[in-house]
C-alpha positions in Angstrom: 0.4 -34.3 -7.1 -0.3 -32.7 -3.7 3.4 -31.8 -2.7 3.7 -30.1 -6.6 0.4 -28.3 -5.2 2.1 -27.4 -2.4 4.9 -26.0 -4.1 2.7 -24.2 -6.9 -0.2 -23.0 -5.3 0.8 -20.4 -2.5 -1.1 -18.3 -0.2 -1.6 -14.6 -0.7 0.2 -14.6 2.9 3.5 -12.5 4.4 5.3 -14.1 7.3 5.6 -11.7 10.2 9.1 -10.6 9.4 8.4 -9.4 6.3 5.4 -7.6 7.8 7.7 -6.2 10.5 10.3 -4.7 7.7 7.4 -3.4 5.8 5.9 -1.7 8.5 9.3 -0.2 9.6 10.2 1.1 6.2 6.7 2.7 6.1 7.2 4.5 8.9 10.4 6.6 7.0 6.9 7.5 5.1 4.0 8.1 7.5 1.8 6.4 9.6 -1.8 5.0 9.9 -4.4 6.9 12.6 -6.5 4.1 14.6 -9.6 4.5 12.4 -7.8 3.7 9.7 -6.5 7.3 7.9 -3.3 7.5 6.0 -0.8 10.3 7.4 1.6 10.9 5.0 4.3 12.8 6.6 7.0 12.7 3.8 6.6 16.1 2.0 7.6 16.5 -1.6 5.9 13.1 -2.8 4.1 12.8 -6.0 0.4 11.7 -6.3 0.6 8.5 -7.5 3.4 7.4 -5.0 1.0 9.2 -2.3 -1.8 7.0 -3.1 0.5 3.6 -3.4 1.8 4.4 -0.4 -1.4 4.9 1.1 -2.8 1.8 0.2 0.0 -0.2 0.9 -0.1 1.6 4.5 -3.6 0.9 5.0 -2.8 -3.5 4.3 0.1 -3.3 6.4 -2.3 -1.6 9.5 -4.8 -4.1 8.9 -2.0 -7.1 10.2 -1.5 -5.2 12.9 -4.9 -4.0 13.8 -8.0 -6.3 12.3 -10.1 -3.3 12.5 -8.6 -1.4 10.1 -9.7 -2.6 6.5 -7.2 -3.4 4.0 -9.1 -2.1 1.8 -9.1 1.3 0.9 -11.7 3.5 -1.9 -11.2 6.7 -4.0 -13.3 8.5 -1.7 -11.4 8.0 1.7 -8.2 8.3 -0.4 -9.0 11.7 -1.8 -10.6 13.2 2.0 -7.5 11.4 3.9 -4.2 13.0 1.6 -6.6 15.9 0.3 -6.3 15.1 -3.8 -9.5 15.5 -5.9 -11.6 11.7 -6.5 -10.7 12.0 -9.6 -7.1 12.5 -9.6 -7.2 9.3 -6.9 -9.3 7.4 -9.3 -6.5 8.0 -12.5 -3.8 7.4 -10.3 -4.8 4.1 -8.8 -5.9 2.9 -12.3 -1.7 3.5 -13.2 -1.3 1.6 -10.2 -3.5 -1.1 -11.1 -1.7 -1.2 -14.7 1.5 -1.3 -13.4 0.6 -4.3 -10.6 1.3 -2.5 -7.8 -3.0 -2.7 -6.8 -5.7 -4.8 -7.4 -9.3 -3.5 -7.8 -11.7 -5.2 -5.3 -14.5 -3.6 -6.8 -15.7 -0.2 -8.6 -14.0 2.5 -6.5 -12.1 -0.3 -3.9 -8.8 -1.0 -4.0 -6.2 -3.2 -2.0 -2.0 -3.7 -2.9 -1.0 -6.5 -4.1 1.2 -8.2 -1.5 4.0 -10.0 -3.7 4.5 -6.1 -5.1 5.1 -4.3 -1.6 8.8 -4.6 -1.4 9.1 -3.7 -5.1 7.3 -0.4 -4.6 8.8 0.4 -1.3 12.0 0.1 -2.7 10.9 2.5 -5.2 9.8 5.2 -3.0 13.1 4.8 -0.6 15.7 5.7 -4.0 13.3 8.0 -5.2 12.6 10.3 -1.9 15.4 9.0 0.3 18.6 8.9 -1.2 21.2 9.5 1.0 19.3 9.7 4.2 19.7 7.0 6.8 
C-alpha cells in the first residue's frame, strides 16, 4: 500500500529544471522587482493573460527568493499592472474556472503549478509567434 501511495499521492512540488525553464520562458514576458511587483514588459497582452501571467510570475519569484510571497491579491494585482480591482477580480475568477489559479482565500490567489507549462505555452503562440 505505501509504494501505490507513493505513486498516487504526489507533492504539489517542481524540480529545479522545470523551475529554471519556467523562469526563462517568463522572462520573454517580464520580470518580478525584489519586493515582489510584476513588470510586465510584453505590450499588446490582454487582461486576463496579464493577470495569469502575473501570478504565475509572482510563484516562480517566490523559488527563487522566499521573500517574495507566492501568493498574490486583487489589490496588489490591480496597483502593480494598473487594471481596476474589479476587472482583476473577474479576470482571476475566469482563471480560477479555467484551472489555471487557485483561490487561497477571498481576494488571494496563487497558480496552480501542474497548469504553468500549459498557460505559458499559451501565452508564447498567442503573443510570440514567430519570434525567437
Amino acid at each position: 500500500m505505501e509504494e501505490l501511495r507513493k505513486k498516487f499521492i504526489v507533492e504539489e512540488k517542481l524540480d529545479e529544471k522545470m523551475i529554471t525553464e519556467y523562469i526563462e520562458r517568463s522572462l520573454r514576458f517580464g520580470k518580478v522587482s525584489i519586493d515582489g511587483g510584476v513588470i510586465i514588459e510584453k505590450e499588446g497582452m490582454a487582461t486576463k493573460d496579464q493577470i495569469g501571467l502575473a501570478v504565475v510570475m509572482r510563484f516562480l519569484a517566490n523559488r527563487l527568493e522566499k521573500g517574495i510571497s507566492a501568493e498574490v491579491n486583487t489589490k496588489e494585482l490591480s496597483q502593480n499592472l494598473g487594471i481596476p480591482e474589479d476587472q482583476v477580480a473577474a479576470r482571476l475568477a475566469d482563471l480560477r474556472d479555467e484551472g489555471v489559479v487557485i483561490r487561497v482565500d477571498k481576494g488571494v490567489y496563487r497558480v496552480n503549478p501542474t497548469r504553468i507549462g500549459r498557460f505559458l505555452d499559451y501565452l508564447e503562440d498567442k503573443y510570440l509567434k514567430g519570434t525567437k
